[in-house]
C-alpha positions in Angstrom: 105.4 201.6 196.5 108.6 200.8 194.3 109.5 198.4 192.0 111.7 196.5 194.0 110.6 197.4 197.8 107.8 198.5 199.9 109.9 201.8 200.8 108.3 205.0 198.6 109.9 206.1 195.2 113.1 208.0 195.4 111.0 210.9 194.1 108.8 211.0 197.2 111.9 210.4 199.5 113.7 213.5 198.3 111.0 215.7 198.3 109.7 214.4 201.7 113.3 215.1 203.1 114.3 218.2 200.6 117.4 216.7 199.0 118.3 218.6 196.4 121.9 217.7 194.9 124.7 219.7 195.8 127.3 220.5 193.3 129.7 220.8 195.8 129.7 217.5 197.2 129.7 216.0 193.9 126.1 215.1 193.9 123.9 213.6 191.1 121.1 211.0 192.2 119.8 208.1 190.1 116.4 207.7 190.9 115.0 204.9 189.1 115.6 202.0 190.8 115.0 199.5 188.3 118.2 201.0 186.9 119.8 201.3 190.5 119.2 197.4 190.9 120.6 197.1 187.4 123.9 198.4 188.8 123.7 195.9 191.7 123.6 193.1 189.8 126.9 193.7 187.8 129.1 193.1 191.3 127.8 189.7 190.7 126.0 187.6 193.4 125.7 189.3 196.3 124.3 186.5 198.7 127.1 185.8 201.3 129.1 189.2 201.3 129.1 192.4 202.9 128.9 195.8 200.6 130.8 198.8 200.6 128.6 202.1 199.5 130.0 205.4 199.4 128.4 208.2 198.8 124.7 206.5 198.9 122.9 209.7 199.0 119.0 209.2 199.3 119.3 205.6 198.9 119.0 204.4 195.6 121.7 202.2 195.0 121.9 201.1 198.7 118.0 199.9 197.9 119.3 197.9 195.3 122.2 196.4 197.3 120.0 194.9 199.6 117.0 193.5 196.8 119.6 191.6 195.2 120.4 189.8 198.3 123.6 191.2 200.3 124.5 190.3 203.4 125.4 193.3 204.9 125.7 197.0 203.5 128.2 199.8 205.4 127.1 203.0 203.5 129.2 206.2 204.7 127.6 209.2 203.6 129.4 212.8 204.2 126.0 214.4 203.8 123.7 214.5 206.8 120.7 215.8 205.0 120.5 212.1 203.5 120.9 210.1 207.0 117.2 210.3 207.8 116.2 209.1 204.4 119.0 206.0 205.1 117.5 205.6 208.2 114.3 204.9 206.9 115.8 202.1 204.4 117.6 200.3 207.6 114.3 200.4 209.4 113.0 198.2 206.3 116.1 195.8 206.6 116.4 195.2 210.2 120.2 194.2 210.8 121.1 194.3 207.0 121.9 197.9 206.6 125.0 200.2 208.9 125.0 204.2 207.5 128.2 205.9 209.0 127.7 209.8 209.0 131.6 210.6 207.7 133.8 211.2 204.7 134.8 207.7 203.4 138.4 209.1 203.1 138.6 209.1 207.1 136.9 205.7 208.0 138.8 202.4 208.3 135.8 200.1 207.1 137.5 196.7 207.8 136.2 197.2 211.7 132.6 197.6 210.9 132.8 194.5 207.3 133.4 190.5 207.4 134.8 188.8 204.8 134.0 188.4 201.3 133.5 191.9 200.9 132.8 193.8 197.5 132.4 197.6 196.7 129.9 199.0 194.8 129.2 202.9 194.4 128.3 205.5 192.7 131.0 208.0 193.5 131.2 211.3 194.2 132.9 212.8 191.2 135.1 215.0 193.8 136.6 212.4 195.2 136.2 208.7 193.3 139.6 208.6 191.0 141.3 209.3 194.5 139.1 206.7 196.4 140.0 204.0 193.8 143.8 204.6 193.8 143.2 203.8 197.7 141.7 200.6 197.0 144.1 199.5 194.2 147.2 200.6 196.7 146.2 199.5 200.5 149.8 198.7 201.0 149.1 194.7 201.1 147.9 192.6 198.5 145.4 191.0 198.5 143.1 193.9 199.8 140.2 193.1 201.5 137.6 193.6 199.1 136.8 190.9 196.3 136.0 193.4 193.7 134.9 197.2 192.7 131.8 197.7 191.1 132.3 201.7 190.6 129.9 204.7 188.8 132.6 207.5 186.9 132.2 209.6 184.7 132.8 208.0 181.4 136.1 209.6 180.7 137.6 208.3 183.9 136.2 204.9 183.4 138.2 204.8 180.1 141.4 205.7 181.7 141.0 202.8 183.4 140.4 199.9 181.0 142.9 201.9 178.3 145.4 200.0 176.3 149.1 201.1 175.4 148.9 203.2 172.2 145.3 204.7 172.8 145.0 209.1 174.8 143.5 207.7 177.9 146.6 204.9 178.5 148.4 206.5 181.6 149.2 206.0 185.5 145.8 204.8 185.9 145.3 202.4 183.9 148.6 201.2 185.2 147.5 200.9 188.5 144.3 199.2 187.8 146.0 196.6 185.3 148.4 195.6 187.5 146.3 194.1 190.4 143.0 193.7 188.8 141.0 192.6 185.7 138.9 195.8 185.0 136.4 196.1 182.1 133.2 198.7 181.5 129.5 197.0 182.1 127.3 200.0 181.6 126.9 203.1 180.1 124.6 205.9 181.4 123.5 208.9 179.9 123.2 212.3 181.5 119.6 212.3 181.4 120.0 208.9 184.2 120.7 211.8 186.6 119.0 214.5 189.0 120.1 216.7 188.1 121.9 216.2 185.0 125.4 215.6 184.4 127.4 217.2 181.6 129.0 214.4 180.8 128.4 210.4 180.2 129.0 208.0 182.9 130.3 204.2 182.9 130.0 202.0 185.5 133.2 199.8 185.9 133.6 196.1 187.3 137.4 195.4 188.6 137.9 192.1 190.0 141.1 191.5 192.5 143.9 189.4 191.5 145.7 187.2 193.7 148.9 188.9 193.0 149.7 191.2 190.8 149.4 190.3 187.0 153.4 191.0 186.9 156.3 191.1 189.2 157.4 194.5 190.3 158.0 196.5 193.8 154.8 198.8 194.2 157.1 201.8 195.0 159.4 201.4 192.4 157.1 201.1 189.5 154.8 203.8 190.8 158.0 206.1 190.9 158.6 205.2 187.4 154.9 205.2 185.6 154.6 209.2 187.2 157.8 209.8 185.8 157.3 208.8 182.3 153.5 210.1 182.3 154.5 213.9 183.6 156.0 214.2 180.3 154.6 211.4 178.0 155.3 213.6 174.9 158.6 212.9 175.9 161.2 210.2 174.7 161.6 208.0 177.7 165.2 208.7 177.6 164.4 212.0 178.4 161.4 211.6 181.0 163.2 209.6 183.2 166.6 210.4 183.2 165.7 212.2 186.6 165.2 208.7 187.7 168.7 207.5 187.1 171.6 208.1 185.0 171.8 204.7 183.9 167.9 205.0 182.3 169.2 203.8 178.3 170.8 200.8 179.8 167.7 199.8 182.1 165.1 200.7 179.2 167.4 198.2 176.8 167.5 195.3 179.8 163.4 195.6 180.1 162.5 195.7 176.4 162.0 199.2 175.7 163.6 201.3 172.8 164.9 204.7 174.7 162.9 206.3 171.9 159.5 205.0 172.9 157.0 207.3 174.6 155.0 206.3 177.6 152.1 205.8 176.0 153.4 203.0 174.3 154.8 201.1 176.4 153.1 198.6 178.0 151.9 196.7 181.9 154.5 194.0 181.2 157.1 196.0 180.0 156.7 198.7 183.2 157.1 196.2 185.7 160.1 194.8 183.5 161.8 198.3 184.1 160.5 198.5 187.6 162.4 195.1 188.2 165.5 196.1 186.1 165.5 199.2 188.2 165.6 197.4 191.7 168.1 194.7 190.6 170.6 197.8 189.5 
């Protein structure tokens, strides 16, 4: 019995079903679930809303999810070797628990949530910096999830919460600045993990604005952050002059000295260029 259910340990589930972690589908279980509850509780209260899981793999997480209360949980796992083992957990939580069979990147999961709906995940490292730009740019804002409660690898996670002036500032941290309020809750070490990562992980909270923390068209400032990121050694004069001839007179209007790099520009001063940019 486990600490937090009457399913068996994770250790008895993945030998009893042989999961052993593949590399290749960005696999690395956490398999104490005191820690796994841990996780759950940084999305906040959970009573009342439906969960998003991707990736769940044996269950872990998705165990944790439902011990601290949710609603509902969709978890949509590309790995078919771990349905059985999810299986089992829905059989605990009659009604509580959905697993989809599919990649995540392929599944429209407003059909199958209601409303307040958070995320939580430990991500696949193959795929989670590209599942969290899908989140942060559904098209219309508000999205439909409350917040993201989301496992990277630390390196990732700091690209995310960066400020102007510091390595990891760049497009992502843009992107997840602009629409939400994102800080790091937890740190993990390698050793958290069967098997082993080679690097740290960080567990990040973003909460959804209402709007975005600035005014700016999506297109037009996402246009203009790749631009001056692709070559951020670069004076902005000269990394986005592709952009328009006009770029000096547009970087004067929003703030920004032409000689500035990228990196230290900031959110506020982006969206100012983004605007200028449209108005021209």
């Amino acid at each position: 019995m486990s600490a937090i259910d009457r399913l068996p340990p994770l250790r008895e589930v993945i030998a009893t079903h042989g999961l052993s972690a593949r590399k290749a589908l960005g696999q690395n279980f956490l398999l104490d679930l005191n820690l796994t509850a841990k996780i759950a509780r940084q999305a906040g209260d959970l009573t009342g809303c439906d969960v998003l899981e991707v990736g769940p793999g044996p269950g872990g997480l998705t165990r944790g999810l439902l011990a601290e209360g949710a609603r509902r949980v969709l978890a949509i796992e590309k790995d078919p070797r771990c349905l059985p083992a999810l299986a089992e957990i829905a059989a605990a939580h009659p009604g509580r628990l959905e697993v989809i069979g599919d990649d995540a990147l392929k599944v429209d999961v407003t059909q199958h949530l209601s409303a307040p709906i958070r995320i939580v995940a430990n991500l696949p490292y193959n795929v989670g910096t590209e599942l969290l730009t899908r989140w942060l740019d559904p098209g219309d804002w508000p999205p439909f999830w409350t917040s993201l409660t989301l496992m990277f690898q630390r390196e990732v996670a700091e690209r995310i919460v960066a400020q102007p002036g510091s390595k990891a500032y760049g497009r992502l941290a843009i992107l997840s600045q602009w629409r939400s309020d994102a800080r790091i809750v937890m740190d993990l070490p390698p050793e958290a993990f069967t098997p082993p990562p080679k690097v740290r992980s960080a567990v990040v909270h973003l909460t959804a604005l209402n709007a975005p923390r600035y005014p700016a068209r999506a297109a037009t400032l996402q246009r203009v952050v790749a631009a001056a990121f692709n070559q951020r050694r670069k004076m902005l004069r000269a990394a986005l002059k592709g952009v328009t001839p006009e770029i000096e007179e547009h970087l004067l209007a929003a703030g920004i000295k032409p000689t500035d790099r990228a990196e230290t520009v900031s959110l506020e001063q982006f969206c100012a260029l983004a605007r200028a940019l449209d108005a021209s």
